[in-house]
C-alpha positions in Angstrom: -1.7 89.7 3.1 0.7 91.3 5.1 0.5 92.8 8.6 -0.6 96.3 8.1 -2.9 95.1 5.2 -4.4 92.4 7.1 -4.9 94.9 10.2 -6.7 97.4 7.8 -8.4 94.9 6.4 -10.2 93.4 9.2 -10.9 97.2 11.1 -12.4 97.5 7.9 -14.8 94.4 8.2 -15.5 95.2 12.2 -16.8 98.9 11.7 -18.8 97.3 8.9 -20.3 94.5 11.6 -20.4 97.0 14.5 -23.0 99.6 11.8 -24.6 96.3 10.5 -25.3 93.5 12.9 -25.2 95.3 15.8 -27.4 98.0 14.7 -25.3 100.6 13.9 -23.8 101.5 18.2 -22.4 104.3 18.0 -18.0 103.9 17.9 -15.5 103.8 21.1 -12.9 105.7 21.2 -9.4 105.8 21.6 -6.8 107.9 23.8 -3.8 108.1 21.7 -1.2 111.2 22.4 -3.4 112.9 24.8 -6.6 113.2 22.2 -9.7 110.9 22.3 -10.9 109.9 18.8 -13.9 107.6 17.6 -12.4 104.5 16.2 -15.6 102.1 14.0 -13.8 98.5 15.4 -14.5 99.9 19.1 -17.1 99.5 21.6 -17.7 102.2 24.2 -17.0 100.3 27.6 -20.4 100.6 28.1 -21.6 97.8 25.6 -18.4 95.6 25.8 -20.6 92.7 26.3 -21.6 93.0 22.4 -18.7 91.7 21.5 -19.9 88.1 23.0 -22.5 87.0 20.4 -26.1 87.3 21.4 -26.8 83.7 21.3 -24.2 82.4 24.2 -23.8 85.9 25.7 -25.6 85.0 29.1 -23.5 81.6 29.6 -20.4 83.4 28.7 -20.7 86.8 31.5 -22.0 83.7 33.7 -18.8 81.1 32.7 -16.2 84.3 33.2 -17.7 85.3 36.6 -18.0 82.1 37.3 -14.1 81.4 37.1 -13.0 84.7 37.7 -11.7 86.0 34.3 -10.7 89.4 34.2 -11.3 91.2 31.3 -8.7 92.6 29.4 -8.1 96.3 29.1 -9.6 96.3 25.1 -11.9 94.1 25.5 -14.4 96.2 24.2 -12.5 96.2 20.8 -14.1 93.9 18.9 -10.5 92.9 17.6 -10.4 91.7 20.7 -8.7 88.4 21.0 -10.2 87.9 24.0 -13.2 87.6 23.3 -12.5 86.2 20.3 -11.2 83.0 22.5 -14.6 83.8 24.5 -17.0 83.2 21.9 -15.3 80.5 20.1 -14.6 78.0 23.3 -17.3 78.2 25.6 -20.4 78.2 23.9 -19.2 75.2 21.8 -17.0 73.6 24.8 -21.0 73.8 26.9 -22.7 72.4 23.4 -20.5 70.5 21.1 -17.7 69.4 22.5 -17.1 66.9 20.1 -17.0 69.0 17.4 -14.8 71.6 19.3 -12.4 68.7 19.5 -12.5 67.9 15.5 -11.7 71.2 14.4 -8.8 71.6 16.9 -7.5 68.3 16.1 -7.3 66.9 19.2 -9.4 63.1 20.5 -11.1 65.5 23.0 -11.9 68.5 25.0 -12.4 67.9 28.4 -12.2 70.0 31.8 -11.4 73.1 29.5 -9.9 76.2 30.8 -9.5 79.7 29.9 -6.5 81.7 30.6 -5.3 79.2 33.7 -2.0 79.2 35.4 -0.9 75.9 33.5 2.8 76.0 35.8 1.8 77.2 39.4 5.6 78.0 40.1 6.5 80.0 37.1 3.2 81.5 37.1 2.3 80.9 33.2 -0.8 81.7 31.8 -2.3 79.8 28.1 -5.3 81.4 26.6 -6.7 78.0 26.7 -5.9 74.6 28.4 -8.2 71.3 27.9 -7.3 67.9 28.8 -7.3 65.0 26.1 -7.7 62.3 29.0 -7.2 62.4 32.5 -3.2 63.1 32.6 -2.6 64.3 28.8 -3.1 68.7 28.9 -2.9 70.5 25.4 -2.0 74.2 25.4 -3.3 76.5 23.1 -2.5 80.1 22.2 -4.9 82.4 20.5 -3.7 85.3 18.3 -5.8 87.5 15.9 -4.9 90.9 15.7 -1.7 90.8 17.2 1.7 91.8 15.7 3.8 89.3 16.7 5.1 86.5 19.9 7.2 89.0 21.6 7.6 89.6 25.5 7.8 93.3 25.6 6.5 94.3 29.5 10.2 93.0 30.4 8.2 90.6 33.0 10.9 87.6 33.4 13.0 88.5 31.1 16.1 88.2 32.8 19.6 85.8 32.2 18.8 83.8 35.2 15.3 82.8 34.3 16.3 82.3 30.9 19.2 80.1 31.9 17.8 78.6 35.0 13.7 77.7 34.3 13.7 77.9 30.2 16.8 76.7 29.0 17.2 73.1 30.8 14.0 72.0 29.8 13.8 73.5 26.1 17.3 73.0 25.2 17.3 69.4 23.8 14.5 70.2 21.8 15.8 73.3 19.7 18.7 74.6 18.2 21.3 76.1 19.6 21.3 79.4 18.7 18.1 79.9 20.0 20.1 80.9 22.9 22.3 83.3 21.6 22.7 87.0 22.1 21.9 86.6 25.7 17.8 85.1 24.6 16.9 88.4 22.6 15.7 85.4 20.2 13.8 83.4 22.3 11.8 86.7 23.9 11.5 88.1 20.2 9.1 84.2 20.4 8.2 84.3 23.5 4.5 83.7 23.2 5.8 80.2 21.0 8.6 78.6 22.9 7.0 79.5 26.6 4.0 77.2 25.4 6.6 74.9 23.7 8.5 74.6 27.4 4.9 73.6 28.9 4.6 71.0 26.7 8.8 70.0 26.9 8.4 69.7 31.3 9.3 66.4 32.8 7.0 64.1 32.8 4.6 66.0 30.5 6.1 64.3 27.4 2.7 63.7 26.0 1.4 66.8 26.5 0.5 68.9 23.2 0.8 72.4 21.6 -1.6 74.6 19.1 -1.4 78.0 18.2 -4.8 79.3 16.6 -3.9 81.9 14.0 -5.6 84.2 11.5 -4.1 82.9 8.0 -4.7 86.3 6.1 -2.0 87.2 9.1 0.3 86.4 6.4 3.6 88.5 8.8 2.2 86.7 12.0 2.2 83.1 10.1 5.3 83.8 9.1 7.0 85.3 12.5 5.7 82.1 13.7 7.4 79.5 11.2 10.5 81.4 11.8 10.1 80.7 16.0 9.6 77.1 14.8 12.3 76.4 12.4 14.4 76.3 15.5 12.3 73.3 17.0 13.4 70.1 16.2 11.1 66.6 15.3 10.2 65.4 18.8 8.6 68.6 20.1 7.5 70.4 16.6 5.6 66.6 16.4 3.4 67.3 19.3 2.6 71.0 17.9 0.0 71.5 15.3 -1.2 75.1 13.6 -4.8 75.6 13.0 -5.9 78.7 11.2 -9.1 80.9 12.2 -10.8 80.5 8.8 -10.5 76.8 8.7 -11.5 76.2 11.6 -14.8 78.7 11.5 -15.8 77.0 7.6 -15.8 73.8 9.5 -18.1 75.0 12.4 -20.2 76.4 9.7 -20.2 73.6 7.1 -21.4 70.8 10.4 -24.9 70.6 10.6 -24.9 70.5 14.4 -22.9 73.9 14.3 -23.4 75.7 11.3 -25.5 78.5 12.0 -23.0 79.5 15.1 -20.4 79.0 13.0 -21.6 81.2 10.2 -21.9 83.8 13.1 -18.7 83.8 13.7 -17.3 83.7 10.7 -19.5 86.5 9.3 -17.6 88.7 12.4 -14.5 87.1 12.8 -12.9 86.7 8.6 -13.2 89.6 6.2 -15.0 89.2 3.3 -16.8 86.6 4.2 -20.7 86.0 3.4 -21.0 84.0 5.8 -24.3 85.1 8.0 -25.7 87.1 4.9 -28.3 85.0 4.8 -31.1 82.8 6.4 -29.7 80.0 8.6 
């Protein structure tokens, strides 16, 4: 579905869970345009910890204190993909680690790491960082309800950096014109290639990529094919998609993680009946 359908689509579904499995809270708002209005995917900040499901919601305040995660500023939406990245890696990371590692097709998840500086000079954050073995790091990037890959604070984004820190190490892996128009391509992708250049350092040639994306984002999925048609064989083979909904039916279709996988299906993919149910 496309962007604003899919967007609609899954507010939709979250007012829904926010009136249904958690007991009908009442809505957070919004400021938009000087005016505060009452928005049914929103939490008040108040109960921002609902988003985390009940089950795991101790171990995950405990894990983000714990490593000294700052929240981000929504949170409290549960579109949040935050939290999203929250519910999904911890609990199962702490519980079935294994079967973490199946679904993200990867031979393991070790030492695992949420929103770590994975290059201490350029200062780059991944939503989430595990280790395969003890040298091999795979980088992950989250997306749910996002619009697209794009660097739009303006942070970096200047000729030398692009020229100086990106370019040398990316540039035998893509095409060409990914460096055209002074890099208004590779920002529009920024969220893609700066994982891809993680992966493409010296000496990290068997490091590994995945972007976690919502399928039903049928503009996202397809913004993203378009950053990657510019990556040629050696690097796109050491970069793998997974989709949300997969990944969830497989949680909740294992007998070890079913029911928490029905949970998060049920909040996280619209229309689903998962979690309608006993477990």
């Amino acid at each position: 579905m496309s962007l604003q359908t899919y967007e609609k689509t899954l507010k939709a579904h979250l007012d829904e869970y926010r009136r249904g499995r958690l007991g009908g809270v009442e809505s957070g708002v919004l400021l938009a345009n000087g005016v505060e209005r009452p928005y049914g995917h929103i939490l008040p900040t108040k109960l921002q910890w609902l988003n985390i499901l009940e089950p795991f919601r101790a171990e995950v305040m405990q894990y983000q204190t714990a490593n000294s995660l700052r929240l981000h500023r929504y949170f409290h939406h549960l579109n949040s993909t935050q939290a999203f990245a929250f519910n999904l890696f911890i609990p199962l990371f702490q519980h079935a680690a294994p079967k973490l590692a199946s679904v993200l097709s990867t031979p393991a998840v070790l030492a695992l790491q949420l929103e770590q500086c994975a290059d201490t000079e350029e200062r780059i954050l991944v939503d989430v960082q595990w280790m395969t073995d003890e040298s091999t790091y795979v980088y992950c990037e989250v997306k749910l309800a996002e619009t697209d890959f794009e660097m739009t604070d303006g942070i970096g984004r200047h000729p030398r950096k692009l020229e100086e820190t990106y370019r040398p190490v990316l540039e035998r892996y893509v095409s060409a014109s990914l460096w055209d128009e002074k890099g208004a391509r590779f920002y529009q992708f920024y969220h893609v290639y700066r994982n891809l250049w993680l992966a493409a350092r010296n000496g990290r040639e068997h490091d590994e990529v995945r972007f976690l994306l919502p399928r039903a984002n049928e503009t996202l999925v397809e913004k993203f094919n378009e950053a990657m048609s510019l990556v040629g064989p050696a690097l796109r083979a050491r970069t793998r998609t997974i989709y949300v909904e997969d990944v969830l039916r497989q949680l909740g279709g294992s007998p070890e993680t079913g029911w928490y996988g029905r949970l998060l299906e049920e909040k996280y993919v619209p229309d689903s009946q998962a979690g309608s149910g006993p477990f």
